[in-house]
NULOPA-466552 format. One record per residue (C-alpha): residue in three letters; chain; x, y, z. Coordinates in Angstrom, 2 decimals, always signed. Layout:
N
<pt Ala; A; <X; Y; Z>>,
...
END
This chain:
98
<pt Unk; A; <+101.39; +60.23; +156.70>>,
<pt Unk; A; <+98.99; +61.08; +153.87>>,
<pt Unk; A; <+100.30; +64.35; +151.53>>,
<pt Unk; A; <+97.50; +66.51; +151.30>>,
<pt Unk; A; <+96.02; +67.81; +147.74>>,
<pt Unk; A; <+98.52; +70.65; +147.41>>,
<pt Unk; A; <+101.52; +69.09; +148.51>>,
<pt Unk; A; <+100.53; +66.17; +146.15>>,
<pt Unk; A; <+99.91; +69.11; +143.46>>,
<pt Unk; A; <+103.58; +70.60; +143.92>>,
<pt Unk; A; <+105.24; +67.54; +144.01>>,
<pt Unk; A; <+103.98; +66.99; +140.45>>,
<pt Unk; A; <+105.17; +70.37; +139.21>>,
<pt Unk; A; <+108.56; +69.74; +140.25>>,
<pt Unk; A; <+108.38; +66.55; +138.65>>,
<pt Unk; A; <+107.08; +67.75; +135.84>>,
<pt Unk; A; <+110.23; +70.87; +136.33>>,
<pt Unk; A; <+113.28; +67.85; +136.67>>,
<pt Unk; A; <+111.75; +66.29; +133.32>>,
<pt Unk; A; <+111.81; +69.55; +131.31>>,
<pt Unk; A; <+114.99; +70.10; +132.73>>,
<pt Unk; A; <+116.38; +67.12; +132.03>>,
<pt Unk; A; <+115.58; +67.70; +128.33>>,
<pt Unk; A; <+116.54; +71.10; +128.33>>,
<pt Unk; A; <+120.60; +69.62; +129.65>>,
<pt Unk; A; <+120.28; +66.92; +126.98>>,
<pt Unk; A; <+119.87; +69.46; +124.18>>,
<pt Unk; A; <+122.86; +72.11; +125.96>>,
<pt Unk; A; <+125.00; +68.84; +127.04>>,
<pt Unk; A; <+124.86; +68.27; +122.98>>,
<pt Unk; A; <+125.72; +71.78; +121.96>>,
<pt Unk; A; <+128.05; +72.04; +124.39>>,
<pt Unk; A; <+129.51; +69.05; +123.24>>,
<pt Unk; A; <+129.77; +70.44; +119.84>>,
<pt Unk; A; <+130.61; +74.34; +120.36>>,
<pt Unk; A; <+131.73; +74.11; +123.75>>,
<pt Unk; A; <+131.41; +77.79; +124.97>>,
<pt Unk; A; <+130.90; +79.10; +128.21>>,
<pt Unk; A; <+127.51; +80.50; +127.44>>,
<pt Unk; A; <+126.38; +76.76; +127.09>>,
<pt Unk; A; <+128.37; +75.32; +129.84>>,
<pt Unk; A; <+126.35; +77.87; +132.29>>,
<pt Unk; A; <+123.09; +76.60; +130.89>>,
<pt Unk; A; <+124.22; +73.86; +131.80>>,
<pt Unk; A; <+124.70; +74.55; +134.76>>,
<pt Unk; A; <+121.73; +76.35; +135.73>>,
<pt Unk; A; <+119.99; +72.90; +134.46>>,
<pt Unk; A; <+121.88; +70.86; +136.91>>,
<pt Unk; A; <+121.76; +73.05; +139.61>>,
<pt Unk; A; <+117.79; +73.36; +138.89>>,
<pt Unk; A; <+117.10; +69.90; +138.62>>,
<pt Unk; A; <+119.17; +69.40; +142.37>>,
<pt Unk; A; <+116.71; +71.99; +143.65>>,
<pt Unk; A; <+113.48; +70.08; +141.75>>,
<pt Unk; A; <+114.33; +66.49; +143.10>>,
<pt Unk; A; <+115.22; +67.86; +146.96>>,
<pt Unk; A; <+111.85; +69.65; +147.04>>,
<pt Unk; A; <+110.22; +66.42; +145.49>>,
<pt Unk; A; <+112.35; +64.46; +148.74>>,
<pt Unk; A; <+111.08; +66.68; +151.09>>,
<pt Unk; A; <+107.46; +66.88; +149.89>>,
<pt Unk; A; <+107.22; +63.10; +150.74>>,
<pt Unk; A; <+109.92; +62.62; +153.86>>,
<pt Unk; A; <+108.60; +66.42; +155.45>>,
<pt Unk; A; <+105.00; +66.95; +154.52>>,
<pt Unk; A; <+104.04; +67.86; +157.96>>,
<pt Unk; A; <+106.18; +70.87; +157.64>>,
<pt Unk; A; <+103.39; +72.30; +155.61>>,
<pt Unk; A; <+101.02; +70.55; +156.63>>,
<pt Unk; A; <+99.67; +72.77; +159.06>>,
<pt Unk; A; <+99.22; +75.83; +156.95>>,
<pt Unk; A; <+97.07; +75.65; +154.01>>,
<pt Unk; A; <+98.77; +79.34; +152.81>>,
<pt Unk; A; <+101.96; +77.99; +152.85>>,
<pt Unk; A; <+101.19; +74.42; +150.74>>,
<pt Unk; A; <+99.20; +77.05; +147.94>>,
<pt Unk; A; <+102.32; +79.78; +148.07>>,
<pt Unk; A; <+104.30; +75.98; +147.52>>,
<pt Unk; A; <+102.38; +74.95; +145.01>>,
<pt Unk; A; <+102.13; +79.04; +143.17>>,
<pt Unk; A; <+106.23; +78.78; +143.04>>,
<pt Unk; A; <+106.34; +75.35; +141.29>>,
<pt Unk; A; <+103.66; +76.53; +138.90>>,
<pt Unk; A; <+105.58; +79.48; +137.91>>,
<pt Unk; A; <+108.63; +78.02; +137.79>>,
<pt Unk; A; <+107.16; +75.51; +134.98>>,
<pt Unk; A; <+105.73; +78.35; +133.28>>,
<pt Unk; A; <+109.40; +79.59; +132.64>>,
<pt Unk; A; <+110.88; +76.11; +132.23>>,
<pt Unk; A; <+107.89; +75.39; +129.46>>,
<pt Unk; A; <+108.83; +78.35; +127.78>>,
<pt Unk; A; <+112.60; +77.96; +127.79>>,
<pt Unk; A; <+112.17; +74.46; +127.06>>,
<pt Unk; A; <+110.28; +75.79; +124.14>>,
<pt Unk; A; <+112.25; +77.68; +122.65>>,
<pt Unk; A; <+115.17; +75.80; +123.07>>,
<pt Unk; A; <+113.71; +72.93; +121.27>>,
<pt Unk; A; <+113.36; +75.33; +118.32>>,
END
């Protein structure tokens, strides 16, 4: 079955969210690595538990699609979410890198 233009849409955001979040836990894996405090070691964990979330939506976007599929609303409130959750990845990914 075919994924229609806004499931196709939010499976690229959370592609687009495991990447930045995969850079983000590079960069915390590293400090952690050096300071090792538990500020760190829960960013790193919010990475990994992130990029679990990111990569099931991404398996059910291609193995599920029909659960969306018939109601446009839903695949646009889908695709709003991912958006905004790469708005605040962008921007912590930002100014982590800084």
């Amino acid at each position: 079955m075919a994924m229609g233009t806004w499931i196709t849409v939010a499976t690229a955001l959370a592609g687009l969210n495991a990447l930045l979040l995969v850079a983000l836990g590079a960069v915390w894996l590293r400090n952690y690595r050096t300071f090792g405090t538990n500020l760190i070691l829960g960013l790193l964990a919010f990475a990994g538990v992130m990029l679990l979330e990111n990569l099931v939506a991404i398996y059910y976007f291609f193995s599920m699609g029909m659960l969306y599929a018939s109601d446009p609303v839903a695949q646009q409130a889908v695709v709003v979410l991912r958006a905004l959750q790469f708005l605040a990845l962008l921007f912590l990914t930002y100014v982590t890198m800084q």
